[in-house]
SERO-4910 file (N, C-alpha, C, O; in steps of 0.05 Angstrom, whole numbers):
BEGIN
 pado doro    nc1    nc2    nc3   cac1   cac2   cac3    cc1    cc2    cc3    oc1    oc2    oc3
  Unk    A     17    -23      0      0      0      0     18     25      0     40     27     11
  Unk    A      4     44    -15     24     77    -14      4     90      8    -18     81     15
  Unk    A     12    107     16     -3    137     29     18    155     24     39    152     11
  Unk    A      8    179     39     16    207     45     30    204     70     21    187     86
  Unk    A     54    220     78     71    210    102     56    218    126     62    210    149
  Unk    A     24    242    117     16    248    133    -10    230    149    -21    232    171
  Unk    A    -14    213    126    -40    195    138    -38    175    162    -43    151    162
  Unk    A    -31    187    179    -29    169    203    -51    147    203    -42    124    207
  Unk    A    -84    150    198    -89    127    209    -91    104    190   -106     85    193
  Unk    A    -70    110    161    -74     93    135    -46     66    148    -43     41    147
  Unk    A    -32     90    160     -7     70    164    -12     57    195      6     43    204
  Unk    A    -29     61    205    -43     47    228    -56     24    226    -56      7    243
  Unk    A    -68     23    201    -75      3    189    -68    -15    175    -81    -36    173
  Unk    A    -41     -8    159    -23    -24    152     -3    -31    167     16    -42    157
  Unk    A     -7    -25    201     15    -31    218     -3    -50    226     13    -63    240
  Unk    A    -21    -61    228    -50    -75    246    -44   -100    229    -47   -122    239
  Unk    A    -34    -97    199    -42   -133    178     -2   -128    179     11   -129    158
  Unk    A     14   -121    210     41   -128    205     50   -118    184     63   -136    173
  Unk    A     49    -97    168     61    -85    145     87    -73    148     92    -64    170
  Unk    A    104    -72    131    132    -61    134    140    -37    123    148    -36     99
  Unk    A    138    -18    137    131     10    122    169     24    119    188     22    134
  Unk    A    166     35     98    188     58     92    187     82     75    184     83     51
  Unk    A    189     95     87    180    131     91    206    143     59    230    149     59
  Unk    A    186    143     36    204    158      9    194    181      9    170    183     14
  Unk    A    208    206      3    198    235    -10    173    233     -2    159    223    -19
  Unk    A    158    241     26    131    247     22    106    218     22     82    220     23
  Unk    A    118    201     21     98    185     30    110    157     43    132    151     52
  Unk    A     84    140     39     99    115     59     86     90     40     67     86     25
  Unk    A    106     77     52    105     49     28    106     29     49    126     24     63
  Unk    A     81     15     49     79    -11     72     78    -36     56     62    -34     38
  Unk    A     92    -63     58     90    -81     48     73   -104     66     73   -105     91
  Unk    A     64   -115     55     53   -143     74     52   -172     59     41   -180     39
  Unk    A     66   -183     76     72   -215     63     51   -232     60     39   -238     80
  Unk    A     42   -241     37     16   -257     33     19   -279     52     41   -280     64
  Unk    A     -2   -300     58      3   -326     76     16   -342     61     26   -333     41
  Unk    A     18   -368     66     25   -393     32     -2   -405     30    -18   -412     47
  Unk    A     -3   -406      6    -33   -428     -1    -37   -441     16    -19   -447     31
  Unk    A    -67   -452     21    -76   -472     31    -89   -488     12   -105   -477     -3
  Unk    A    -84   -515     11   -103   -539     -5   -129   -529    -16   -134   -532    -40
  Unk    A   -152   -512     10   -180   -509     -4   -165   -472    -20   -179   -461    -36
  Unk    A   -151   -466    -16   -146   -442    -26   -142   -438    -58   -156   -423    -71
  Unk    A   -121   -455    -67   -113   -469    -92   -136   -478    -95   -145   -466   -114
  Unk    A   -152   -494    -86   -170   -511   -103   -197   -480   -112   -211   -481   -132
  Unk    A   -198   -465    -98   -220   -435   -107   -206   -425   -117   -220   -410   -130
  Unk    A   -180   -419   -123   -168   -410   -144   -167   -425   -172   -157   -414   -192
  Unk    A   -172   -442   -173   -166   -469   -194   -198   -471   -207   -200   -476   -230
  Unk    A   -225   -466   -189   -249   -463   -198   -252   -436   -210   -264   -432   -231
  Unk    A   -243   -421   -199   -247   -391   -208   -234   -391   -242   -249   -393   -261
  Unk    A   -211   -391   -244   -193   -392   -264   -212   -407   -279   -229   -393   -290
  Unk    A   -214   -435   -284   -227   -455   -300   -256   -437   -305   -264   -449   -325
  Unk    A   -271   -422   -300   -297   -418   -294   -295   -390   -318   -311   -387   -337
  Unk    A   -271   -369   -312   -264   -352   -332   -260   -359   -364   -268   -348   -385
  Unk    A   -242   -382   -358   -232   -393   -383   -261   -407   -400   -260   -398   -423
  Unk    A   -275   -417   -398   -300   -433   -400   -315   -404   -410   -317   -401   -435
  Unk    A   -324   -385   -396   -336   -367   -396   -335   -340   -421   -353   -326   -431
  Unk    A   -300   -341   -426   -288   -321   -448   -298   -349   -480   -313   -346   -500
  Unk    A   -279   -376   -469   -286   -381   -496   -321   -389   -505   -328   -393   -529
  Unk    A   -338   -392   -485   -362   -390   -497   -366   -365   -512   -372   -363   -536
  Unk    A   -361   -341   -491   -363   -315   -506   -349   -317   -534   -360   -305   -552
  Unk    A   -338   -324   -537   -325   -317   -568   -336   -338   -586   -334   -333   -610
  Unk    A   -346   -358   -581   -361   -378   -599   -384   -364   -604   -390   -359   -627
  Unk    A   -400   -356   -584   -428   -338   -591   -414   -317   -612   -417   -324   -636
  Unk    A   -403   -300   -609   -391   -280   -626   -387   -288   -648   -402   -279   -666
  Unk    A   -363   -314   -658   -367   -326   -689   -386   -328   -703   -386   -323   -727
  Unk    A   -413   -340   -682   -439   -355   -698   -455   -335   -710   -468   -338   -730
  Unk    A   -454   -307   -692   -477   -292   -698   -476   -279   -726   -458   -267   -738
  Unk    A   -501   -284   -734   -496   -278   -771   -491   -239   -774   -507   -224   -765
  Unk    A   -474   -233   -784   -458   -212   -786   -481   -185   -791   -473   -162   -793
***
């Protein structure tokens, strides 16, 4: 996350999810380390993805068929 060096309660909040903040020209730059996957995590990422993919190429099959 960025803010302003002045937004105290932005970097309050990124001090709350353990964020690692460092103060450039005027504002603040907080990092926060994602968790590692979990099994059901991957597996809703793996439905999501598959569900897009399915979804674009129907879309574009309707698109070919429709008479111009």
């Amino acid at each position: 996350m960025t803010c302003l060096a002045e937004n105290q309660r932005m970097q309050q909040l990124a001090l709350k999810f353990d964020a690692e903040l460092t103060f450039d020209f005027g504002s603040v730059i907080g990092e926060v380390e994602a968790p590692h996957p979990t099994p059901m995590s991957l597996m809703r990422e793996l439905v999501a993805d598959s569900t897009g993919l399915a979804t674009a190429m129907l879309d574009v099959q309707s698109r070919l068929l429709k008479p111009a």
